[in-house]
N, C-alpha and C positions, 0 to 999 in steps of 0.2 A: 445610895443613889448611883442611877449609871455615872462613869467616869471618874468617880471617888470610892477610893479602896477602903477607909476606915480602918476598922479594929480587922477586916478580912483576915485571915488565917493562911498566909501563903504556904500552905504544905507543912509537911509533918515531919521529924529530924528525929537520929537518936546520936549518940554517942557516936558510933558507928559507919551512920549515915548523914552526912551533911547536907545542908541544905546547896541546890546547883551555886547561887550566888557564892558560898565558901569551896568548891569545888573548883571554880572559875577564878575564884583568888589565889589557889595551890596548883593551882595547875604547872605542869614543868615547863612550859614556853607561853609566850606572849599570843594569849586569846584576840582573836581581831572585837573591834569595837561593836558590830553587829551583834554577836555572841553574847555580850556582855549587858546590850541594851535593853532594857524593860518597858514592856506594853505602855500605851497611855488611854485606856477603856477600860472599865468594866462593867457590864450588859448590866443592867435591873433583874433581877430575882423574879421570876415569873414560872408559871403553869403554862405548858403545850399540851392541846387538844392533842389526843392520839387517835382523832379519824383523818388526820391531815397523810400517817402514813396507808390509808390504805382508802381513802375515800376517790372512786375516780372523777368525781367536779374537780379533787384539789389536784390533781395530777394534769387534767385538761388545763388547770390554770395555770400550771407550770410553764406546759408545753408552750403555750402564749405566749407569756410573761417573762417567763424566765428564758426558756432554751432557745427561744425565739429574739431574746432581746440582749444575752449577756456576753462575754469573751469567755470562751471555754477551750482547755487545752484539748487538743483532739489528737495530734501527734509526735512526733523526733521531728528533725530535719534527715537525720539519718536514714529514716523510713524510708523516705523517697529521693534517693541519694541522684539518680542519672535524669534527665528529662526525660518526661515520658511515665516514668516511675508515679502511681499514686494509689492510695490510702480510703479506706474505706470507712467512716467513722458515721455512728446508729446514734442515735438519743429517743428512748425511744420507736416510737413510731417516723421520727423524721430521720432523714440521711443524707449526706453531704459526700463528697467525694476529694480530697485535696488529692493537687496535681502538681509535679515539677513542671510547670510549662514553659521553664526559659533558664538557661543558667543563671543562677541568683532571683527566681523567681518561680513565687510557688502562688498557685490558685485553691477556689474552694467553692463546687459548684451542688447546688443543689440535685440528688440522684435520682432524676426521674426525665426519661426522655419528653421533648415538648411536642411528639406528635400524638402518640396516646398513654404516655405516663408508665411506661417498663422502667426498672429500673436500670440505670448507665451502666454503672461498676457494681458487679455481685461476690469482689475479692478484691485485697491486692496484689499489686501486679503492674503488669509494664505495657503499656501500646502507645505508638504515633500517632494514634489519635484515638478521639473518643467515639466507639460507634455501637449504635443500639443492638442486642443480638435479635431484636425481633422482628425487622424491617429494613437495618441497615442504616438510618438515618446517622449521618457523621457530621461531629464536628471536630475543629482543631485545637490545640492543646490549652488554646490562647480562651477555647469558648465560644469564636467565631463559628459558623455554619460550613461546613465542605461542602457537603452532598446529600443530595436527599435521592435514592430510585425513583423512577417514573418521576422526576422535578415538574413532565409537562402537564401532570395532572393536580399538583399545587397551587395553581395561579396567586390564591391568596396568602403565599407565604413570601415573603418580604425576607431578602439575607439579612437586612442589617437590624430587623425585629426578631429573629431568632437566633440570637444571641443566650448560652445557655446564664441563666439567672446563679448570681454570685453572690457568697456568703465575705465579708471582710476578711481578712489575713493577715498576721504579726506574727513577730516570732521574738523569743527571748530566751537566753540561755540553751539557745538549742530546740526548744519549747515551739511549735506550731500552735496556732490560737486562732479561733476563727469566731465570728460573730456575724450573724444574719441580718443584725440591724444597721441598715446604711447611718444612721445618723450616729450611731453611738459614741461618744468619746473615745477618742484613741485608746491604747493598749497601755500604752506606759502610767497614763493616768490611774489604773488599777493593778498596777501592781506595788507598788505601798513602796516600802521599803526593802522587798526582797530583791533587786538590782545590787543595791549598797549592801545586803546582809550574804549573799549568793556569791557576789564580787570575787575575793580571794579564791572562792573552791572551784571558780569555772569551769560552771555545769554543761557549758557549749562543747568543751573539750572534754568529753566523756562519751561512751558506746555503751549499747543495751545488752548485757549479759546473759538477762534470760528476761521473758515478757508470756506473761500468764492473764490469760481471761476467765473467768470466775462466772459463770452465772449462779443468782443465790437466791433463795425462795425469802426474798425479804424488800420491802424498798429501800428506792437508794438512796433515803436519808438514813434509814437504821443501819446500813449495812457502814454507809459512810462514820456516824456518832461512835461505831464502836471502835475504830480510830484513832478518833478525837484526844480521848483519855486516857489517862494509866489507872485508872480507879477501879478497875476491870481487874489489873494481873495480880491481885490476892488470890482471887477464887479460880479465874481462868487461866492462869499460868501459874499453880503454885509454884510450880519446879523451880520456876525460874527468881524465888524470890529471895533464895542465895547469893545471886549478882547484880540485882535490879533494885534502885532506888525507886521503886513504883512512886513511894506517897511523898517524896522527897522532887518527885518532877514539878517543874516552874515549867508555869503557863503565861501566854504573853497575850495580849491582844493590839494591833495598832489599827484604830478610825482614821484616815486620813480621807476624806471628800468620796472619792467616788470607789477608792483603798480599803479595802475590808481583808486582813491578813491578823493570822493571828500562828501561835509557835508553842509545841511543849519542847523541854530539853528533860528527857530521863537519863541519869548516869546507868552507868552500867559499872560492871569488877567495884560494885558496892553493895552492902546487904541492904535488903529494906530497910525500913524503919518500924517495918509487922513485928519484926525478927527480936528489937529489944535492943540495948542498949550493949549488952554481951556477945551481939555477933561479930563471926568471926571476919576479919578483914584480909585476911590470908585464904578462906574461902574462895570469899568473894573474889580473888584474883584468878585462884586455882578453876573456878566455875566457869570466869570469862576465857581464861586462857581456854578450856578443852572445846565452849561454846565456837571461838571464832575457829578454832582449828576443823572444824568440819567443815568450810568452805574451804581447806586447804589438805588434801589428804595426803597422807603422808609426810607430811612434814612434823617433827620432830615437837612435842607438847613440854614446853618449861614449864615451872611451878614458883610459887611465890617465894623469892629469897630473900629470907630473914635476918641476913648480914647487909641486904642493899639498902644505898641511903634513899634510894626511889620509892616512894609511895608504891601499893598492890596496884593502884589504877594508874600511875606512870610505868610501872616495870608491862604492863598489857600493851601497855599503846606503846613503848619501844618496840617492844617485843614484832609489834604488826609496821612497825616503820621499818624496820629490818626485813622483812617477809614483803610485804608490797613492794619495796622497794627493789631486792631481786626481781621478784617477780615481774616487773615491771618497765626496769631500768629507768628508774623513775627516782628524786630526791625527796623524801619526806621529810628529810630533820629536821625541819622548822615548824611542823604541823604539829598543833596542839594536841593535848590530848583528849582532849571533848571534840576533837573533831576526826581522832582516830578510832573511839569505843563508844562514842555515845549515840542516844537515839534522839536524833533533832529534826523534829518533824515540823513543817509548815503547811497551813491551808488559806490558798487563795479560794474567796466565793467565786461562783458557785462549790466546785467538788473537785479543786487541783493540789494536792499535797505532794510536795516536792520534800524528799528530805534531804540535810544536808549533811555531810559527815562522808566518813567511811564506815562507820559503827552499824547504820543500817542504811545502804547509797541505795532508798529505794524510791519510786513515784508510785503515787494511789490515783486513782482516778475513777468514779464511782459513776453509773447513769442509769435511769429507766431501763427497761428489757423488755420490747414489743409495747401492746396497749393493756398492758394489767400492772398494776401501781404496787401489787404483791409480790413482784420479780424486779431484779437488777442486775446487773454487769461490774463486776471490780474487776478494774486493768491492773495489775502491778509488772511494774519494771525494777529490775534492779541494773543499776548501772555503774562503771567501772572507769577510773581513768585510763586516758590512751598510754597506752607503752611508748615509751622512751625509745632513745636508739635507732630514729630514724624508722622505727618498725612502720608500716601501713595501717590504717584506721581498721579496726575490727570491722567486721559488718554485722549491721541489727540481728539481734538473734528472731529468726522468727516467733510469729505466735502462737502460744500453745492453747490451745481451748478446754475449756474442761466445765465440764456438762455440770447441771445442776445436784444430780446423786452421785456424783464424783467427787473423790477426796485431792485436795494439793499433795498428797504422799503418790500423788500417782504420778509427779512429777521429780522423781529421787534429783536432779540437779541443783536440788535447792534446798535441800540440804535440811540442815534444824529449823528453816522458816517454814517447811513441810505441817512442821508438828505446831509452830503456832500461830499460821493461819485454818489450820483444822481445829485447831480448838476455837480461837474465833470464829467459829463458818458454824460450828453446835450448836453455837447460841440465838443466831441469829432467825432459824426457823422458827426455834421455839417463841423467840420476840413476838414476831408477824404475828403468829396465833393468838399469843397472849392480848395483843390489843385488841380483840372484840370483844374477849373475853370479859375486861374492866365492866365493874358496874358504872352503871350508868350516873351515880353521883361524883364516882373518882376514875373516870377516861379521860385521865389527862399524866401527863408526867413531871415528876417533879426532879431537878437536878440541884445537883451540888454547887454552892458558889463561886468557890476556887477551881475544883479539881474537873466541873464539866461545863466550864467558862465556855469556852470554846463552843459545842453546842446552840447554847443561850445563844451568844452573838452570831451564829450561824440562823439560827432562827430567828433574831430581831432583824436579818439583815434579809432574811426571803421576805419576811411579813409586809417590808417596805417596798420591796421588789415586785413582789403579789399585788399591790396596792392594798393591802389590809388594813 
């Protein structure tokens, strides 16, 4: 039954690989309490229609219901650092615009002029004010009206009724949020427990390293699901199943009211549990050390040493608390080691996956692309803490685009993530296709109760959202 776990199977162990909860017990320094806390939900076991990815009534009922009605991360604060400075963010067929328009204040205005509907902003980018390229029509940062050419031929436009129409705005951890629906509940309301879980790593005092847009011949539920899970990296990442706890990841879910979050945590410098009970744990350190050193070139690859009293996965996470910390001019010695190697991913509904760690400091953010429910958009950021020593804030790295028959190797700064968001990106055409294919007695999909939790409660939490 939802909310009662039973005999459930939380993940798979060998000799070798432990399960995260014994991970988090050995760890070389004190795991904060967030880390350590476990889900209180689990979804009911159910079958999902798979015309919901690719049928456009259920995508018009999105557009409505959901993109219409929910808080959705759209930016950084970094993005639009000076007044003036703003952000161009798509769902879809609909578009918003956020705006620095006041030190310590930031807007979110719908992108469509109010005299014949051009679009405002067709970039980001910087101007004193907001003004149509197609007639000139201007307004100021605030939203208010300037200027309209020929004003003496508008009679019936009223300043203080053309005021441009505004989407809500919060921010958290850095995080821009915005929602269209005047009535909604505030922002703190949904975000669960990731304030209290986020806390320690403060994610506000961090910069965008590199930021990649994805368009992907898939919706952007599928494209998001595959995400979700590590149930994937047997067949889609073999390589990596020398240092990856795949079937060993703990999944979490928390229900609180209006709070829909839920968390995997996969170690990493540990062999699966595919591997057997005989792998090796000295590998698995040797695989993590050469993994992380490709974000770091040139620097000097240790290997597992078998006279140290340190665990394979504490001698990794030294290892990088010494190297960031140069790097950086920054103190890590207090930082655990499941939050120096590992992969600790969270999702706020709708489609916000913030992760936490240094293991992989990355954000997903997944959404429609134009009006065909067959394409989507995956944002990814990876982000970095600020340097030490007085240094000045990095600035956002711009955004990289990259086309549908484009591979992420086409972006070499990003190193071994190059190779396995390409192999996730393989897959995901072939999905889209495969769902029409289903016969007509079995279109529908059936997931795992542990390992594709997350999912399920992603879709018991639209269905409600949908009013279904």
């Amino acid at each position: 039954m939802a909310g009662e776990f039973g005999d459930i199977v939380r993940g798979f162990s060998s000799k070798a690989s432990p399960l995260v909860t014994g991970l988090l017990e050995a760890d070389s320094r004190a795991v904060p309490a967030g880390l350590k806390q476990q889900g209180n939900y689990l979804p009911p076991s159910r079958q999902i229609p798979l015309s919901r990815y690719y049928d456009p009534a259920f995508a018009e009922l999105e557009k409505e219901k959901l993109w219409k009605k929910t808080w959705q991360y759209a930016c950084r604060e970094e993005d639009i650092p000076e007044v003036g400075d703003r952000y161009k963010y798509d769902v879809g067929t609909l578009s918003w615009f956020i705006v620095r328009s006041g030190p310590g204040e930031i807007r979110a205005f719908n992108n469509s002029c109010l005299h014949r509907g051009t679009q405002l902003c067709s970039s980001n980018g910087w101007s004193e004010s907001i003004r149509c390229p197609f007639h000139a029509w201007e307004w100021k940062l605030d939203g208010s009206l300037k200027n309209i050419p020929s004003r003496w031929d508008f009679p019936q436009v009223k300043t203080e009724e053309f005021k441009l129409p505004e989407a809500r705005v919060a921010t958290w951890g850095g995080f821009v949020f915005i929602n269209p629906d005047p009535d909604a509940a505030p922002l703190e309301n949904y975000l669960g427990v990731m304030p209290d879980h986020f806390k320690s790593w403060e994610p506000e005092n961090r910069f965008t390293a590199f930021h990649i847009r994805k368009r992907v011949r898939a919706n952007w539920k599928i494209t998001m699901e595959a995400f979700l899970e590590s149930y994937h990296v047997v067949e889609t990442h073999t390589e990596s199943l020398g240092f990856t706890g795949d079937a060993s990841t703990q999944y979490d879910i928390w229900e609180q009211g209006d709070a829909h979050i839920s968390r995997l945590i996969t170690p990493l410098a540990t062999p699966s549990p595919h591997l057997g009970d005989g792998a090796s744990i000295a590998e698995a350190a040797n695989y993590a050390f050469q993994a992380f050193a490709l974000a770091m070139p040139g620097v000097p690859v240790p290997s597992f040493d078998v006279d140290s009293k340190l665990s394979g996965r504490a001698q990794v996470a030294e290892w990088r608390r010494q190297m960031m910390g140069a790097g950086l001019a920054r103190d890590f010695s207090s930082w655990p080691d499941v939050t120096m190697i590992d992969s600790v991913e969270y999702h706020m509904f709708p489609n916000f996956c913030p992760w936490y760690g240094e293991g992989l400091p990355l954000v997903y953010q997944f959404l429609p692309y134009g009006d065909d429910p067959n394409q989507s958009v995956m944002s990814v950021r990876l982000t970095a803490p600020l340097p030490g020593g007085g240094a000045p804030r990095p600035p956002s790295a711009p955004i990289r685009e990259i086309g549908f028959d484009e591979l992420f190797n086409s972006a070499p700064e990003i190193g071994l993530l190059a190779v396995i968001f390409d192999q996730d990106m393989s897959n995901l055409p072939r999905i889209q296709s495969g769902l029409r294919a289903a016969s007509d007695t079995r279109a529908v999909a059936t997931f795992g109760r542990y390992q594709e939790q997350r999912i399920l409660h992603f879709h018991e939490v639209l269905e409600k959202t949908l009013g279904l």
